[in-house]
C-alpha atoms as one frame of an Amber mdcrd trajectory, in Angstrom:
protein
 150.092  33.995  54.197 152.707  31.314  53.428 156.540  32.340  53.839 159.678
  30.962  53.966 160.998  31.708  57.369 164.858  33.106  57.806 164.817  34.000
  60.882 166.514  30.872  62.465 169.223  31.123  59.858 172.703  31.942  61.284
 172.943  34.885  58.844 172.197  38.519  59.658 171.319  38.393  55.797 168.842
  36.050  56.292 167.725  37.544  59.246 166.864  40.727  58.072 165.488  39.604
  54.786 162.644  37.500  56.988 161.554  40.743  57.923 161.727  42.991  54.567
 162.356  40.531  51.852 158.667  40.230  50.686 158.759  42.675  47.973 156.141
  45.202  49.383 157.770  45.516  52.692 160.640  47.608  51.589 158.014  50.036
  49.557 155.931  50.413  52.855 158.995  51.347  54.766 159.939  53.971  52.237
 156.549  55.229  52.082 155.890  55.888  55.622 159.510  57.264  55.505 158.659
  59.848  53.449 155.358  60.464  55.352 152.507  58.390  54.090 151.603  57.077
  57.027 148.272  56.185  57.143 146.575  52.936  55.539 144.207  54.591  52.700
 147.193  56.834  51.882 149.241  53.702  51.411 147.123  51.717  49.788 146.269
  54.198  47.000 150.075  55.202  46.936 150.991  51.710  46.444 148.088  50.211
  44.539 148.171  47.214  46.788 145.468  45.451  47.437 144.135  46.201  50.957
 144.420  42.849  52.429 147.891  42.582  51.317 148.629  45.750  53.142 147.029
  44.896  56.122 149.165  41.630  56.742 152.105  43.469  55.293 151.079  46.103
  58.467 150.655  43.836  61.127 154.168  42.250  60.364 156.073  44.917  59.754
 154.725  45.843  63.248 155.157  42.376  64.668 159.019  42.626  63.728 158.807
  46.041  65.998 159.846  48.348  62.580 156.687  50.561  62.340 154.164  51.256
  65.118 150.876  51.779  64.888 148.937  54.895  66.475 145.730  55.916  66.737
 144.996  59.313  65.817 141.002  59.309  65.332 138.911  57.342  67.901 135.808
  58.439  66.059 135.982  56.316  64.066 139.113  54.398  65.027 142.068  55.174
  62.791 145.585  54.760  62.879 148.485  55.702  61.377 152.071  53.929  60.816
 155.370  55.636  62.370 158.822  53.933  62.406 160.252  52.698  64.908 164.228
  53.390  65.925 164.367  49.550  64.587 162.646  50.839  61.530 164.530  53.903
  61.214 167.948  52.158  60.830 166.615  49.967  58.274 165.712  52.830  56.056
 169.275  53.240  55.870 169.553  49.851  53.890 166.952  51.514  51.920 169.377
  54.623  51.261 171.958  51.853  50.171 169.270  50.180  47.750 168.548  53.785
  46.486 172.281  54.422  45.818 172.491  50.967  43.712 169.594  51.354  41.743
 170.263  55.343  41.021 173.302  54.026  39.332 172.640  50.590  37.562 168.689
  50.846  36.788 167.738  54.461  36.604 168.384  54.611  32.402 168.956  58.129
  31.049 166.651  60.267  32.666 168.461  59.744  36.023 166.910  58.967  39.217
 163.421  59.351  40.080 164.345  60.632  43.804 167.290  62.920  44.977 168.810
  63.241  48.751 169.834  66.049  50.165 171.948  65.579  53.216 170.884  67.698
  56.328 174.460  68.537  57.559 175.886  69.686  54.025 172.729  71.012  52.129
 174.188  69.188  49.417 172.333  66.484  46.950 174.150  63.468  48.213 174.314
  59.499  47.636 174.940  57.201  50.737 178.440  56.042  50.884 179.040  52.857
  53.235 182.598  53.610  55.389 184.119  51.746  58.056 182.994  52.547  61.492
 186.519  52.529  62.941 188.383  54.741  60.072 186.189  56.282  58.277 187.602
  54.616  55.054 185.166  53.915  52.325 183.950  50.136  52.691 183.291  48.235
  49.570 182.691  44.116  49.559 186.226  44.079  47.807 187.660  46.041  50.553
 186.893  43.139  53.080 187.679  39.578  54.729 184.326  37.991  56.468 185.551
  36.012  59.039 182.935  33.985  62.107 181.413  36.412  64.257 180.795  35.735
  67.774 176.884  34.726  67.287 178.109  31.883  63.872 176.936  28.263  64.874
 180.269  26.825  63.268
């Protein structure tokens, strides 16, 4: 499979969209999220075409986001869990969800709700500043060179 690699870009961006930017990746991650974890259960899910899925597997694996487990040795079968790496990244998902919910659902309203463990509540994610708690929009912040910026 031919890619354009970002990983060696000096952009956490970049770097994350090397791993999930191929447009099944993030649909594989919210599957197995929601607990279709095994391959036949994501391939009909997805209507992907199983060689597709299997590379999409074995990278998403690669980039240590899901890990693969057996759980039949007769005959050999495995499953797909995420991985703490994994698990973050589903909170970018969250982010997409909250973005789409609002500009792309059209007027029957989202096809998914979230209810938030602590509350109970039917909730939205909400990005806020990890030092005050503020709510953190892109026009609500400076980007200045980080520590790991070539220039």
């Amino acid at each position: 499979m031919q890619r354009t690699r970002f990983a060696d870009l000096d952009c956490s961006i970049a770097r994350t969209l090397d791993v999930i930017g191929e447009p099944w990746s993030p649909l594989i991650l919210r599957d197995v999220y929601v607990g279709i974890s095994r391959f036949d259960q994501l391939q009909a899910e997805l209507g992907i075409s199983r060689k597709v899925l299997a590379e999409r597997l074995r990278w998403l694996v690669e980039a240590g986001v899901l890990r693969r487990e057996e759980y039949s040795s007769r005959p050999p079968r495995h499953e797909y869990l995420l991985t703490e790496k994994g698990t973050e990244l589903c909170d970018l998902l969250l982010t997409m969800v909250r973005w789409g919910d609002r500009w792309q659902a059209g007027e029957a309203g989202p096809p998914v709700l979230y209810r938030h463990h602590a509350c109970g509540q039917i909730s939205h994610v909400e990005p806020r500043c990890s030092v005050c708690g503020e709510p953190m929009h892109a026009t609500d912040v400076d980007v200045l060179p980080g520590p790991g910026s070539a220039g």
